[in-house]
N, C-alpha and C positions, 0 to 999 in steps of 0.2 A: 755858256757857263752852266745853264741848269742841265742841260744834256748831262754834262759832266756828272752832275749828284746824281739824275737818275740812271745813268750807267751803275754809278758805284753799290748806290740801292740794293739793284736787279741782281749784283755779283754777291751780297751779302745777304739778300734771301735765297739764290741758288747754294750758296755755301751753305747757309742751317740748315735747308729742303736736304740737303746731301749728306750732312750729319745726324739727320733728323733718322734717316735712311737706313743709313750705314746703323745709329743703334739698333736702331728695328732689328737688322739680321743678325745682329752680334750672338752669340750664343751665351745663356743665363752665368757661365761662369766668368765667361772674360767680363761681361757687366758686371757683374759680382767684386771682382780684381779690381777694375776701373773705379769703381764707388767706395772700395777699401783707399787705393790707391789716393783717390781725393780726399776722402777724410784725411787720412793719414798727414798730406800734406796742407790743408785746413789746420792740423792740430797743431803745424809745425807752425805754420805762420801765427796763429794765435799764440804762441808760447814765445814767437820772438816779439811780439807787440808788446806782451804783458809784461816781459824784462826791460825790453825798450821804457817802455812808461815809468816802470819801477825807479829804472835809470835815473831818469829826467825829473821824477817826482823828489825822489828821497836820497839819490846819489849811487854813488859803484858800491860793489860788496869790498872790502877791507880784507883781507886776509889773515892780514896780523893783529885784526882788535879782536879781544875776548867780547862776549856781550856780557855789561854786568848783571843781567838776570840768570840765564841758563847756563852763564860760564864755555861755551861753545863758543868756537874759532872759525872763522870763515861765511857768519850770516847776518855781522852789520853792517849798515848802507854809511856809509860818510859824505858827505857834499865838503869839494874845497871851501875853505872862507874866504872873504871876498876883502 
């Protein structure tokens, strides 16, 4: 059985070594794209977490409630009643 982990070990520091590698040779613009590309998708996850939360916190957006401060349609949270 411990064979087994350190096989698996050996296979997933050849895998980083190999990554590790492969950026090394990358050329500055496709790194460049790649580190756009991760943010980009970073952002996206972050902004589905922060609605998630919203969600869960304070309730769905409403569409058809006015708010009674700014009188604007479509940006208050409602929670069903229980």
């Amino acid at each position: 059985m411990e064979w087994v982990i350190l096989i698996a070990m050996g296979i997933i520091i050849i895998i980083l070594i190999c990554d590790s590698v492969r950026e090394k040779k990358m050329p500055p613009e496709e790194k460049e794209r790649r580190l756009n590309e991760e943010q980009r998708c970073r952002a996206v996850e972050n902004q589905r977490n922060k609605e998630f939360n919203q969600t869960a916190q304070n309730g769905a957006i409403n569409a058809a409630m006015i708010c009674p401060h700014c009188q604007t349609k479509g940006v208050v949270r409602t929670k069903p009643v229980k």
